[in-house]
N, C-alpha and C positions, 0 to 999 in steps of 0.2 A: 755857923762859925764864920766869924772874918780872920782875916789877913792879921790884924793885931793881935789876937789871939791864938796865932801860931806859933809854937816854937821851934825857932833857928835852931838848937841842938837839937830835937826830936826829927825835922824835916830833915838835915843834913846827915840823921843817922839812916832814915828812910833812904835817903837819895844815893847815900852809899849803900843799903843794904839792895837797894832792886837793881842798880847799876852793875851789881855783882851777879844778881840772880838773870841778867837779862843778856852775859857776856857772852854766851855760846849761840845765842839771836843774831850778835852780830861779828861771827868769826871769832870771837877772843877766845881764849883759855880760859874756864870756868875754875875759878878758887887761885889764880894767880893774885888776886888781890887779898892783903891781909882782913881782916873781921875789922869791925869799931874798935872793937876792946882792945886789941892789938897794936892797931893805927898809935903812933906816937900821940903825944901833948899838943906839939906843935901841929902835927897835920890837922889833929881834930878841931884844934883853934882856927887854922885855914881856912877849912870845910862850913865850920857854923858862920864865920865872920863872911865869905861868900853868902852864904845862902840868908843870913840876915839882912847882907847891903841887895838879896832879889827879892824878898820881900818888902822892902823898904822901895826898890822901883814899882814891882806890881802894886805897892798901897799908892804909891806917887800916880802912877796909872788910872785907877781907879776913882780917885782924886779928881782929874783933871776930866775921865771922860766918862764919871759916875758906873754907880754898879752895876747897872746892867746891861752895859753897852761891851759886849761881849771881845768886840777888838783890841780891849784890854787887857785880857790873856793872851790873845792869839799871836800877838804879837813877841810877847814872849815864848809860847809852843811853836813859835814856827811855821804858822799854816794858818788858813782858814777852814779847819774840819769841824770848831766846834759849835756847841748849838746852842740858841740863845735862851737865858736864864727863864726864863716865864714869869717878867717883872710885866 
């Protein structure tokens, strides 16, 4: 699977759904946040339009410093924990 082949509304519904499952991990209130389906029009237009324009960075990424040059992500996760592809 590549990065084009992802979908913005699928990811963005992911990324709210584990964001929610992961709130008691860090202090939150677990079920303080509404479901997808709940979520308004406009929020869920938000969400996917975000998560479109980071997809559109990580392909931009990718791009510039090819597939398998793993600092591509990381720089987006935040870290350097992850491990390089086996290109």
């Amino acid at each position: 699977m590549s990065i084009e082949t992802v979908s913005p509304e699928k990811l963005a519904m992911l990324v709210h759904h584990y964001s929610e499952a992961l709130a008691a991990d860090f202090g939150l209130q677990p079920g303080t946040s509404p479901d997808w389906d709940d979520l308004s029009q406009d929020e869920r237009k938000r969400m996917v339009a975000a998560t479109r324009l980071a997809l559109l960075d990580l392909s931009s990424a990718l791009l510039r410093k090819g597939p398998c040059d793993i600092s591509a992500f990381q720089e987006f996760a935040g870290g350097s924990e992850g491990k390089e592809c086996g290109c």
